[in-house]
KEKE-3310 file (N, C-alpha, C; in steps of 0.2 Angstrom, whole numbers, plus 5000, padded with zeros to 4 digits):
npx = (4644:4652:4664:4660:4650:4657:4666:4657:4652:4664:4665:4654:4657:4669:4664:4658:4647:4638:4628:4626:4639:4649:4644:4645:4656:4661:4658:4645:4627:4615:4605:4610:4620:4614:4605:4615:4621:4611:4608:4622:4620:4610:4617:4627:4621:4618:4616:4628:4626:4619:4604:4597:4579:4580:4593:4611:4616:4629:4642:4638:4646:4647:4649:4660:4672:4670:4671:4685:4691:4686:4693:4706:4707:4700:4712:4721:4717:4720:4734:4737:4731:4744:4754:4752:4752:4768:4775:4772:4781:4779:4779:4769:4756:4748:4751:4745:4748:4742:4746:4754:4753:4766:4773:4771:4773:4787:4797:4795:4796:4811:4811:4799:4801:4814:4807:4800:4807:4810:4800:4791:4779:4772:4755:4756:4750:4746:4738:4733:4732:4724:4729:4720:4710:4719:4719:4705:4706:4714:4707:4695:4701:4706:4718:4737:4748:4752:4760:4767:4767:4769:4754:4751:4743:4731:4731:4730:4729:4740:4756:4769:4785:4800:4805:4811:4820:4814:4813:4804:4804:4809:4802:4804:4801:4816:4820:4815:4815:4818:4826:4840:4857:4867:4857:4856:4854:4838:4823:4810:4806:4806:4799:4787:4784:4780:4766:4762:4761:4757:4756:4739:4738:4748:4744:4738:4741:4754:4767:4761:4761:4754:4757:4772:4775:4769:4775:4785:4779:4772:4760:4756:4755:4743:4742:4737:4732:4736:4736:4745:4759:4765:4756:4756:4770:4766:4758:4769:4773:4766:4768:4760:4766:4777:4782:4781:4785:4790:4806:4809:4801:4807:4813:4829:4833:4819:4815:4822:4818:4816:4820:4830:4826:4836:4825:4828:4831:4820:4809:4802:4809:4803:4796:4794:4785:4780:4766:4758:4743:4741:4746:4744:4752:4768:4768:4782:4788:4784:4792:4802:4799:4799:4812:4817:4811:4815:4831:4836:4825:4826:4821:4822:4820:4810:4801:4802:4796:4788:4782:4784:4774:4772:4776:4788:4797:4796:4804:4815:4819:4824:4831:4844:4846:4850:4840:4840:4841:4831)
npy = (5087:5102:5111:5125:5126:5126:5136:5147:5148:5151:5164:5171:5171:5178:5190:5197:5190:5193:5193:5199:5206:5194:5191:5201:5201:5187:5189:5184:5179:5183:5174:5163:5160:5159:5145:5137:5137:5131:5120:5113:5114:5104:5093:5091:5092:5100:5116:5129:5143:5154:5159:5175:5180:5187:5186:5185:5179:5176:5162:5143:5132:5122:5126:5134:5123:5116:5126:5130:5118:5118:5129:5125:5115:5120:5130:5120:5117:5127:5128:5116:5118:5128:5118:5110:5122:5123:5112:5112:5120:5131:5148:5159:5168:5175:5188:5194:5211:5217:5232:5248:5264:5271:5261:5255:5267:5272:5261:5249:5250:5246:5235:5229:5233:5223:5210:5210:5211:5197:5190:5191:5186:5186:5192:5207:5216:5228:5233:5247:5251:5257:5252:5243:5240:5234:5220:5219:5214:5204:5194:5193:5185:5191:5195:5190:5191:5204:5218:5227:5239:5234:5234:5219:5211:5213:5203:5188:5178:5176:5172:5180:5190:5198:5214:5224:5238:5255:5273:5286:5301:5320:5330:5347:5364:5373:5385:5385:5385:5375:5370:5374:5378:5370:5370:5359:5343:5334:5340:5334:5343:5354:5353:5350:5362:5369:5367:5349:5338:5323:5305:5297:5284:5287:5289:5282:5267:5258:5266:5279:5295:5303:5298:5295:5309:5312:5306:5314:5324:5334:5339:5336:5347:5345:5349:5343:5327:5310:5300:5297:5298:5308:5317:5323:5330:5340:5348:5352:5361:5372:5376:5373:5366:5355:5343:5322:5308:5294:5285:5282:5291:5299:5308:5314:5320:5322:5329:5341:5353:5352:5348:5336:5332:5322:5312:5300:5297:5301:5292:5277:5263:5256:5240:5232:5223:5207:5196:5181:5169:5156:5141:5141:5136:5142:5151:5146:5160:5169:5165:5170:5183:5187:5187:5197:5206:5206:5203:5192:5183:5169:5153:5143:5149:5155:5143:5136:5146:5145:5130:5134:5132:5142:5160:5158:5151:5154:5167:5165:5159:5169:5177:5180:5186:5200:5214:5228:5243:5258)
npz = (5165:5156:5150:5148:5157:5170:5168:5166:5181:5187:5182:5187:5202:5203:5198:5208:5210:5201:5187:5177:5175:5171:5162:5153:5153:5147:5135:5132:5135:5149:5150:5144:5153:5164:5162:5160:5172:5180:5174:5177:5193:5192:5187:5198:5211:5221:5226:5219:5223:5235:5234:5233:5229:5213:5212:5218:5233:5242:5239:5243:5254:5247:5234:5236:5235:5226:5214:5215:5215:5199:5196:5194:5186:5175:5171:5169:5157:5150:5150:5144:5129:5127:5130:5119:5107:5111:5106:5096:5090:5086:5087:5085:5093:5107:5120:5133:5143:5158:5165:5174:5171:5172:5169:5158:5152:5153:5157:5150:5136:5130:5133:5127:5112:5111:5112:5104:5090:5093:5091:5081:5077:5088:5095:5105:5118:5128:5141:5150:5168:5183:5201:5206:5194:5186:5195:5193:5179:5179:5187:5180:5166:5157:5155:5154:5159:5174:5179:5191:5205:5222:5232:5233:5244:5234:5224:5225:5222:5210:5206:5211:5206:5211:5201:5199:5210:5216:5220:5226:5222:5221:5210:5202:5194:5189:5195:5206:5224:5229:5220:5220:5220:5232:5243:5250:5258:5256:5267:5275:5283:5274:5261:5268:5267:5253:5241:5235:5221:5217:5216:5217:5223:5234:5246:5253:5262:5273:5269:5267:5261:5271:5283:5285:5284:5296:5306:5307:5314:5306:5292:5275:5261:5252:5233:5222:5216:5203:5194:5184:5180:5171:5167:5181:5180:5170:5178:5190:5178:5177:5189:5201:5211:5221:5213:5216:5212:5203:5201:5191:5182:5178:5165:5161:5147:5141:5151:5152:5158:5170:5184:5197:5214:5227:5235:5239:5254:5261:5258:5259:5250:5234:5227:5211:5204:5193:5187:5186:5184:5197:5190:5178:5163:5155:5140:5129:5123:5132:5143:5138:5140:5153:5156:5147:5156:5168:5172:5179:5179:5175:5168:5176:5189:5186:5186:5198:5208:5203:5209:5221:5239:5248:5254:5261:5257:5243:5245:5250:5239:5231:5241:5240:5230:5219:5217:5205:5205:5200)
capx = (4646:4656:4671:4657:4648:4662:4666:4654:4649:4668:4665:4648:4660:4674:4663:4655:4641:4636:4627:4628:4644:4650:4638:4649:4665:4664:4654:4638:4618:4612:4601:4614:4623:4608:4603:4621:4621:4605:4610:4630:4618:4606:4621:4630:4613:4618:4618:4634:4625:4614:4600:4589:4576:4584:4601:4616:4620:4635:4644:4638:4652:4649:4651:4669:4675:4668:4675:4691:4692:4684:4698:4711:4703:4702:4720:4724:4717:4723:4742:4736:4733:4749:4760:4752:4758:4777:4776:4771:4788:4772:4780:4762:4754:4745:4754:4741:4750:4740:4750:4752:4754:4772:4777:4771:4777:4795:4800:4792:4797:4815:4808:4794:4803:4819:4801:4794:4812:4814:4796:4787:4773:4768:4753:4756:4742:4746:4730:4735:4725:4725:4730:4712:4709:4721:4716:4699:4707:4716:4700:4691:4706:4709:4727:4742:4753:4752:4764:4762:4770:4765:4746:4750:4737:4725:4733:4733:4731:4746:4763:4772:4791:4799:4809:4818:4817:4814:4811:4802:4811:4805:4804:4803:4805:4822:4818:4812:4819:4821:4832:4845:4863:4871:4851:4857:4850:4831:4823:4803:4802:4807:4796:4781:4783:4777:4763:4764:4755:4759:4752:4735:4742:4755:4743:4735:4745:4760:4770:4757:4763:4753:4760:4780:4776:4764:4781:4790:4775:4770:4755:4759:4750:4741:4737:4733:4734:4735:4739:4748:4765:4765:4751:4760:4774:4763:4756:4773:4778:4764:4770:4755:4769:4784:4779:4785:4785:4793:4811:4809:4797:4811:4819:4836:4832:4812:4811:4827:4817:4815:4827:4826:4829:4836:4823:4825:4831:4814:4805:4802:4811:4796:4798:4788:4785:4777:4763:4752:4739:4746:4742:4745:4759:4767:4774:4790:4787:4781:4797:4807:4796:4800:4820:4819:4811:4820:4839:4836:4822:4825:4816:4824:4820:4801:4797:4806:4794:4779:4782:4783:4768:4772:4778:4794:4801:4797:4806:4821:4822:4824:4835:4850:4845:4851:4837:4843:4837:4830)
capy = (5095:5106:5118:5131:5128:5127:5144:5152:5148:5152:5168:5172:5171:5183:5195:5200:5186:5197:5185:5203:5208:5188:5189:5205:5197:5183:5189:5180:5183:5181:5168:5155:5159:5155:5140:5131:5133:5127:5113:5112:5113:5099:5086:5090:5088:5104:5123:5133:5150:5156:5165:5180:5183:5185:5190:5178:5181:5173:5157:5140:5130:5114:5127:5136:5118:5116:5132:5127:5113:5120:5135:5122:5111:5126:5130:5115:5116:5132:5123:5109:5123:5130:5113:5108:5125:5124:5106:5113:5124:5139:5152:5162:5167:5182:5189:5203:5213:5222:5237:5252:5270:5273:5255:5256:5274:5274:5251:5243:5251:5243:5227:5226:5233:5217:5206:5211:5209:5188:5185:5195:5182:5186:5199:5209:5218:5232:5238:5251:5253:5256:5243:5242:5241:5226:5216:5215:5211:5196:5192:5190:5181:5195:5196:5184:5194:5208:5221:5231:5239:5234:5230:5211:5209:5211:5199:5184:5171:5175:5171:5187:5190:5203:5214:5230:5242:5261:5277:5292:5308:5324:5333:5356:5369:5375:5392:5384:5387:5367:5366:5380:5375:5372:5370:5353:5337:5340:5336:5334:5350:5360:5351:5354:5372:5368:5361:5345:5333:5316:5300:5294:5280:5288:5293:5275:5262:5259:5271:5285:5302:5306:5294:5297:5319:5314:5304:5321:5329:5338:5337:5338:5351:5341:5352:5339:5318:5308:5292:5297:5303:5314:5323:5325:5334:5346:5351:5355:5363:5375:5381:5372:5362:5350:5334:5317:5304:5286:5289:5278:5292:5305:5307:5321:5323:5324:5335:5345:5360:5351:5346:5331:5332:5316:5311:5293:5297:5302:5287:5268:5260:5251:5234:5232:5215:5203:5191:5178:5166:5150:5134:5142:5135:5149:5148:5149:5168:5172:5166:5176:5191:5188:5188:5202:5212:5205:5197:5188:5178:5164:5149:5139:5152:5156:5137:5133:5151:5143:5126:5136:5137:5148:5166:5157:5146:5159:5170:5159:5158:5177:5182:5182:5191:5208:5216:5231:5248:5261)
capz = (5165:5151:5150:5148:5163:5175:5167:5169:5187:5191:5180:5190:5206:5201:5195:5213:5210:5196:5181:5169:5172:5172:5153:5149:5152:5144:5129:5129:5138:5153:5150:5143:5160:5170:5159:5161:5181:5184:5172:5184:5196:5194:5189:5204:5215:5226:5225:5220:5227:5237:5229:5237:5223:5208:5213:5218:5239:5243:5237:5247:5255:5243:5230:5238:5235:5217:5211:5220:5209:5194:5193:5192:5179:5169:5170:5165:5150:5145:5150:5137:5122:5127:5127:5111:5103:5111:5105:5087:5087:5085:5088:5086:5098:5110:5127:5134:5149:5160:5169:5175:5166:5173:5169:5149:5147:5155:5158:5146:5129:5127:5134:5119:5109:5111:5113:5095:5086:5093:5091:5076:5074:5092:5096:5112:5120:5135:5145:5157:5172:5193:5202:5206:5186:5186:5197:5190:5171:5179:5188:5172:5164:5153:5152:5155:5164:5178:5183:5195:5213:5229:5230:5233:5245:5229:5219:5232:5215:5207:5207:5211:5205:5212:5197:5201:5215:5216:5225:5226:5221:5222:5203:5201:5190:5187:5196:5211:5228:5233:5216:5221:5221:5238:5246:5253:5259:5255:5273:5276:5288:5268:5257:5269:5266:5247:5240:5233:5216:5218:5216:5222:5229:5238:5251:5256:5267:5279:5267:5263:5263:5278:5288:5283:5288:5302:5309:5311:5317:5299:5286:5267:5259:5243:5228:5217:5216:5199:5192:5178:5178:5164:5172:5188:5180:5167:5186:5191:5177:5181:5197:5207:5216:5221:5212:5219:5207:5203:5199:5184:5177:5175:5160:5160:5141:5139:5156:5156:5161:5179:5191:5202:5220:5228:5241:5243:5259:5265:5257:5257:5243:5232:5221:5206:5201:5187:5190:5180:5187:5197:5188:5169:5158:5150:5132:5129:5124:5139:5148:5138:5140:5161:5156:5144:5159:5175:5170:5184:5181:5170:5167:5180:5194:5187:5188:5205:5210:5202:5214:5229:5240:5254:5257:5264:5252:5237:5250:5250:5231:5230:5245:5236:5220:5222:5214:5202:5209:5195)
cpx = (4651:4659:4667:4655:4652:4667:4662:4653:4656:4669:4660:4655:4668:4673:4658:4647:4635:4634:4629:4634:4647:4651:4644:4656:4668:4660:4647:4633:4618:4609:4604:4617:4618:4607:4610:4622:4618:4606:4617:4624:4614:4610:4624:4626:4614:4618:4624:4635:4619:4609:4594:4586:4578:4591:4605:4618:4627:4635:4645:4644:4652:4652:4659:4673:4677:4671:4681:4694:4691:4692:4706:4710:4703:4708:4723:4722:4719:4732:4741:4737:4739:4756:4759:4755:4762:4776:4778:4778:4783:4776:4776:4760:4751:4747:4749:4746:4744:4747:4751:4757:4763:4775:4776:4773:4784:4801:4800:4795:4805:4813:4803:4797:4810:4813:4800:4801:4812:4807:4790:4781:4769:4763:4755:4752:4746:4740:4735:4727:4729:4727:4724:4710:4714:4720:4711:4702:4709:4710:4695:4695:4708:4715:4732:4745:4750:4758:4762:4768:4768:4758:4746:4746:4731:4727:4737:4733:4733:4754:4767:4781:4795:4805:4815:4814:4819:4812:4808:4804:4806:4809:4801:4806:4812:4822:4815:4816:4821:4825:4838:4852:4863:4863:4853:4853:4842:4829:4816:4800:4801:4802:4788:4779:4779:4772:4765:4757:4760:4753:4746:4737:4744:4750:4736:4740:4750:4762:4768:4763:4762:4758:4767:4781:4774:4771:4786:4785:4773:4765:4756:4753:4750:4738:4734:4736:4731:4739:4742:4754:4767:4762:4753:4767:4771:4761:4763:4775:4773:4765:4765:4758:4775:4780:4784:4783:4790:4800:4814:4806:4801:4816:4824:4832:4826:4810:4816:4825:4814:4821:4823:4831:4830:4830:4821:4828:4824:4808:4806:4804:4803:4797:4794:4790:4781:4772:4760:4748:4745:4741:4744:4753:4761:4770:4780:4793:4786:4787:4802:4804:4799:4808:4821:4818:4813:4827:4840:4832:4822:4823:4818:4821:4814:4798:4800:4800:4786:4776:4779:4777:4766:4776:4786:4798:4800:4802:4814:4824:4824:4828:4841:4854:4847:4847:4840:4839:4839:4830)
cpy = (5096:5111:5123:5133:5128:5135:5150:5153:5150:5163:5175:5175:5177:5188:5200:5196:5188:5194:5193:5203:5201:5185:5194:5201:5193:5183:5185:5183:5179:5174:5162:5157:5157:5149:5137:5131:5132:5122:5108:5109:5108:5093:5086:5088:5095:5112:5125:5141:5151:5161:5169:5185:5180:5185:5184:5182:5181:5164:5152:5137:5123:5119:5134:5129:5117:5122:5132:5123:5116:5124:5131:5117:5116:5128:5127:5114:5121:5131:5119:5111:5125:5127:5109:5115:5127:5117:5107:5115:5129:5144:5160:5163:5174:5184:5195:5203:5219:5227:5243:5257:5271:5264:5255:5261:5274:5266:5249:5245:5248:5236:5225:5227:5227:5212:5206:5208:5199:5186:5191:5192:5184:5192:5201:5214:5222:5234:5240:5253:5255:5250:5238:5236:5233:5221:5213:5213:5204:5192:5191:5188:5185:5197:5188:5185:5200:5212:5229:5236:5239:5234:5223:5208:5209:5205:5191:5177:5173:5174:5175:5185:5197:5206:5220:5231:5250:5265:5281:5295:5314:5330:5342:5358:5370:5381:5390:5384:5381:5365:5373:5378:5376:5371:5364:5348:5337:5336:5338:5343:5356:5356:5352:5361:5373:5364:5356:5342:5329:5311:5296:5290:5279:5290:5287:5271:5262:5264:5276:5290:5304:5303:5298:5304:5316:5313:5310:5328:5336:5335:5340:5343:5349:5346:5351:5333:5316:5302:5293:5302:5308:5319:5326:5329:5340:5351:5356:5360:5371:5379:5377:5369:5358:5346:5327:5309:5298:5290:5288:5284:5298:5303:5316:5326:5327:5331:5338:5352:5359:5350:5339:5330:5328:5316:5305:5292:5297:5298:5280:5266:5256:5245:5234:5226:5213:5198:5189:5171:5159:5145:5135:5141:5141:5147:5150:5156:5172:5171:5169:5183:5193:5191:5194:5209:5211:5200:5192:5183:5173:5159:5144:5140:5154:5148:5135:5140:5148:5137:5127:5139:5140:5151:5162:5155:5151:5165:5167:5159:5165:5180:5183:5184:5197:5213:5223:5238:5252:5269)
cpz = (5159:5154:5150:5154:5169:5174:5169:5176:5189:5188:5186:5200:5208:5198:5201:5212:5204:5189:5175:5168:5170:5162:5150:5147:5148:5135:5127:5135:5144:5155:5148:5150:5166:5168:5162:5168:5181:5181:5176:5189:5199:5193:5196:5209:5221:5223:5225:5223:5230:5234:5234:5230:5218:5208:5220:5227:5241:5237:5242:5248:5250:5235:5228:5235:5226:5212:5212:5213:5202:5191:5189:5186:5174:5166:5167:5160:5146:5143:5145:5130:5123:5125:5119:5106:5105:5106:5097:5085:5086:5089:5088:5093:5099:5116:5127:5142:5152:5165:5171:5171:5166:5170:5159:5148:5148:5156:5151:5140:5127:5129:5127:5115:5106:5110:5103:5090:5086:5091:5087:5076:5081:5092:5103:5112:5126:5136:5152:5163:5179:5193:5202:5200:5184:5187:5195:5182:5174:5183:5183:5167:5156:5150:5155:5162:5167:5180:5183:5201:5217:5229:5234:5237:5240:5224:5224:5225:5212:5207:5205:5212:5205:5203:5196:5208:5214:5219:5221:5225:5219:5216:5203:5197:5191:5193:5204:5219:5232:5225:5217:5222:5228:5245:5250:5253:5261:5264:5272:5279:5278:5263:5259:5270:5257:5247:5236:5227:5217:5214:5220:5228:5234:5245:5255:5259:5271:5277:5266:5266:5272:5282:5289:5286:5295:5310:5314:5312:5310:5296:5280:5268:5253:5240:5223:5218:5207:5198:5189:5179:5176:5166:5178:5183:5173:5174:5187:5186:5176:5184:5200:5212:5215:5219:5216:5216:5206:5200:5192:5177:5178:5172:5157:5152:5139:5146:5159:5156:5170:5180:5197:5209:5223:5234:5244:5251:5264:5263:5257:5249:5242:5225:5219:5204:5196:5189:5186:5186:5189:5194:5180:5169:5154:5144:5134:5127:5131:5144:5145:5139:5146:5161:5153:5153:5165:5172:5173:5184:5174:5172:5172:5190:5193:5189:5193:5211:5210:5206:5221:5232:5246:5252:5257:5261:5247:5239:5249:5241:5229:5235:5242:5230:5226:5219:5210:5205:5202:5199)
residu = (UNK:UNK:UNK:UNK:UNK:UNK:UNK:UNK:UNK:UNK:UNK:UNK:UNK:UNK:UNK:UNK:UNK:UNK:UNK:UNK:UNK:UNK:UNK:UNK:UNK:UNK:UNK:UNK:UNK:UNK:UNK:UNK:UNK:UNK:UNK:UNK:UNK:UNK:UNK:UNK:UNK:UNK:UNK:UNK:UNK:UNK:UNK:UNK:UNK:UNK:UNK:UNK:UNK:UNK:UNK:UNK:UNK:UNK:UNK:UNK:UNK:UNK:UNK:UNK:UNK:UNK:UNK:UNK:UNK:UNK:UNK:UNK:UNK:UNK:UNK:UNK:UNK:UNK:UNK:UNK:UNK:UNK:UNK:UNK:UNK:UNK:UNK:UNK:UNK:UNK:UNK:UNK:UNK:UNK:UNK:UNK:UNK:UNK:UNK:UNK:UNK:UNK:UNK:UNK:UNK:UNK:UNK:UNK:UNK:UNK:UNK:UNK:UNK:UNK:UNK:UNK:UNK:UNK:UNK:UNK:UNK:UNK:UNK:UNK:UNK:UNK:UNK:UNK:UNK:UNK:UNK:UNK:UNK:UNK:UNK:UNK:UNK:UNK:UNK:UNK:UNK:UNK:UNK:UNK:UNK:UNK:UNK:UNK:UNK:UNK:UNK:UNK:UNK:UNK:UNK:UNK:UNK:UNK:UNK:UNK:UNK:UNK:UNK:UNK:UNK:UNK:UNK:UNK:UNK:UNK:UNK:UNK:UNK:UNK:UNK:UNK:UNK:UNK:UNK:UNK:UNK:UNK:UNK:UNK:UNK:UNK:UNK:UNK:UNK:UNK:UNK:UNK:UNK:UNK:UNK:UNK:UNK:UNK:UNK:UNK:UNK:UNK:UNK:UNK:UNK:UNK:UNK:UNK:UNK:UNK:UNK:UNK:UNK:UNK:UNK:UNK:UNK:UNK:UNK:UNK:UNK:UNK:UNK:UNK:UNK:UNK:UNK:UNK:UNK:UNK:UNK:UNK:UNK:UNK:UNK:UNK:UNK:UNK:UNK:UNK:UNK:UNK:UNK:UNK:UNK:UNK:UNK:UNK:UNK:UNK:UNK:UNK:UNK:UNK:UNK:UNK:UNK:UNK:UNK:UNK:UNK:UNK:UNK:UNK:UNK:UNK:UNK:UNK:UNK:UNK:UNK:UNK:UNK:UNK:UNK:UNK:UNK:UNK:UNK:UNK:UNK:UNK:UNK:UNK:UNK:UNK:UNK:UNK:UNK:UNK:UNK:UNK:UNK:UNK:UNK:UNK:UNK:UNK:UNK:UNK:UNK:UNK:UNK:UNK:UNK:UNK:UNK:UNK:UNK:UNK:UNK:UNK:UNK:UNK:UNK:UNK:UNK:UNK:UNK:UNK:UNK:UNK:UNK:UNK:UNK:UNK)
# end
């Protein structure tokens, strides 16, 4: 067996059993991906899937195993290229981040920017996506890094670190009757009297919207949902509504014809964290990128984070950070 074929078939397997997209992702045809399982498959002497027709059903249990193993063995060879160029002193190299729209428009730009200054030879790469849209790049080993907030059930192979924390705040025109001096402490019963644009997101899981009014017997009135920040406050700036948006994605200067009304009273704080696959060695770039973007996490506290292999012990290495609140 070869590096090829234990790629692919791990590629076949993270792409929803799917031999095109599997062909898309990794750049090459169909047919070398068929050719090399059935060749995997005849040294090993067993099936790595079941097949109904032409199309892949599930993954047998001798090839849960195999892929198991495979992921790791692949790992390790990209840690091998890695330690051979720290060894070199190569300061070269490629860091891709996948992440989201608020996190590259309003975080990330004095982070890259200190990044690019200590390490000019390196390329860095952002792709903005959903969390959704994340997931699958790090599923087809498209990027290095991850960040993201909350999701973490999608992201169950990575090694998640947490980096700040942040609330929701609720952003209006100047002119509006929830930015009035002397209006007080905003409370849900006044906010459900307007409509609201928010974040898709914001209206899935334990914290959704709904959930948060349903509590005191209220139903938001949505007039629009978007993933993009910026979009959400052209909305506002409209009149189609109150927005309620990350409090990282307001800026005094760029949006001083809003007003932002404190509303972390009426929301669940949300951590945003960093992730990259377990098993990858990272460069020595890559662990300053972690410091530049968490002060906290240095190289002693991402490899003591990379060891740990439960919830509880990672849990432990992090209770006594005091995470930085944006």
């Amino acid at each position: 067996m070869n590096f090829h074929q234990l790629q692919y078939a791990i590629a076949i397997a993270r792409h929803g059993l799917s031999v095109t997209q599997a062909a898309s992702a990794l750049g090459t045809s169909q047919p070398a991906i068929s050719r090399a399982l059935k060749a995997l498959e005849k040294e090993l002497g067993f099936d790595l899937f079941v097949r109904e027709g032409r199309a892949f059903a599930r993954v047998t249990p001798e090839g849960v195993r195999v892929l198991e193993f495979a992921s790791r063995a692949l790992a390790e060879i990209e840690s091998l290229k890695a330690v051979a160029a720290d060894l070199n002193q190569d300061a070269r190299g490629t860091l891709t981040i996948a992440t989201t729209h608020t996190q590259a428009r309003y975080v990330l730009p004095p982070v890259v920017q200190a990044f690019r200054k200590r390490y000019p030879e390196v390329d860095l790469h952002l792709h903005q996506g959903t969390s959704e849209q994340i997931s699958e790049m790090v599923a087809s080993d498209r990027v290095q890094l991850a960040i993201a907030t909350g999701s973490e059930a999608m992201f169950p192979e990575l090694v998640l670190l947490p980096v700040y924390r942040w609330h929701r705040q609720v952003i209006v025109p100047k002119h509006h009757p929830l930015a009035r001096p002397g209006a007080g402490k905003l409370t849900l019963q006044q906010l459900a009297q307007y409509p609201l644009v928010t974040y898709v997101f914001s209206f899935s899981g334990p914290s959704s919207l709904e959930t948060i009014f349903a509590r005191e017997g209220l139903k938001p009135r949505v007039a629009l949902t978007a993933r993009d920040s910026d979009v959400i406050k052209t909305y506002v700036r409209l009149g189609m509504g109150a927005g309620i948006v990350a409090s990282v994605a307001f800026d005094p200067v760029e949006d001083h014809d809003l007003v932002m009304v404190d509303a972390s009273h009426l929301f669940p704080i949300h951590t945003t964290w960093v992730g990259f696959r377990r098993g990858t060695l990272l460069r020595n770039f890559a662990y300053e990128f972690l410091q530049l973007f968490g002060s906290h996490l240095n190289r002693r506290l991402v490899d003591r984070a990379i060891e740990a292999r439960d919830p509880e012990t990672k849990g432990q290495l992090f209770s006594k950070i005091s995470l930085p609140i944006r």
